[in-house]
N, C-alpha and C positions, 0 to 999 in steps of 0.2 A: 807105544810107538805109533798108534795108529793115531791120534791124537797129532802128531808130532807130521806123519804124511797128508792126514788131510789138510792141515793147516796151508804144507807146501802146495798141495794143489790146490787150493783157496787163491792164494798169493799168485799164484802160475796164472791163473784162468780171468785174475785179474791185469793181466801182463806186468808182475813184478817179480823178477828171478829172485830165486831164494838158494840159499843152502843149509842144509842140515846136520845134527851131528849128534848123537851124546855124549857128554865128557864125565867119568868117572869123579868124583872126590865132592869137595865143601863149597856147595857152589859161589861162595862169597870170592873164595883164593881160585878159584878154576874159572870162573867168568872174568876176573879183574887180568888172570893171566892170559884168558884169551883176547881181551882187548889190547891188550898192550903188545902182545904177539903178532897180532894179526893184521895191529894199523886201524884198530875202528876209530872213525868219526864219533861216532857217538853210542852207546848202550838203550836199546829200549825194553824195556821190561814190564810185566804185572806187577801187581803191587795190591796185598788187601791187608787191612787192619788186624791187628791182636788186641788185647787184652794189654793197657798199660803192664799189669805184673808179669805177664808172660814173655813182653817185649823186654822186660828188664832181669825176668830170668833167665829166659833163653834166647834171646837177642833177636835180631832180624835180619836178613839177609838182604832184605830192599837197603835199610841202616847201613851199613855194612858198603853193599855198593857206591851207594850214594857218595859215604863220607871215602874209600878209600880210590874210585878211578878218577883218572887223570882225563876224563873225556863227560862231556854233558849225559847225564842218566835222564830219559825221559819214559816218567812214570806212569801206568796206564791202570784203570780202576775199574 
């Protein structure tokens, strides 16, 4: 969590209001419900690479958003 506050006062000290939260469960189905819940414009998110096999065993979450919201994902590295 402390990761999560300094970021907001990161954001703050640059004068860009933020809000914060954690939401329990799979974050694939719990961020695409929060976009669609909340009216986002658009989703931005991290994004680092796997392993083709690991991507295709265990899937990927950036994948995952990408292919299922209804609003532009922009991916940061």
């Amino acid at each position: 969590m402390k990761g999560l506050e300094d970021a907001k006062a990161l954001l703050k000290a640059a004068g860009i209001a933020a809000e914060t939260r954690v939401i329990e469960g799979q974050p694939e189905t719990e961020l695409g419900t929060l976009v669609e819940d909340e009216g986002f414009g658009m989703a931005v998110m991290g994004a680092y690479g796997h392993s083709r096999i690991r991507s295709l065993v265990i899937g990927s979450t950036t994948t995952e958003m990408v292919r299922s919201c209804k609003v532009p994902v922009v991916l940061m590295r």
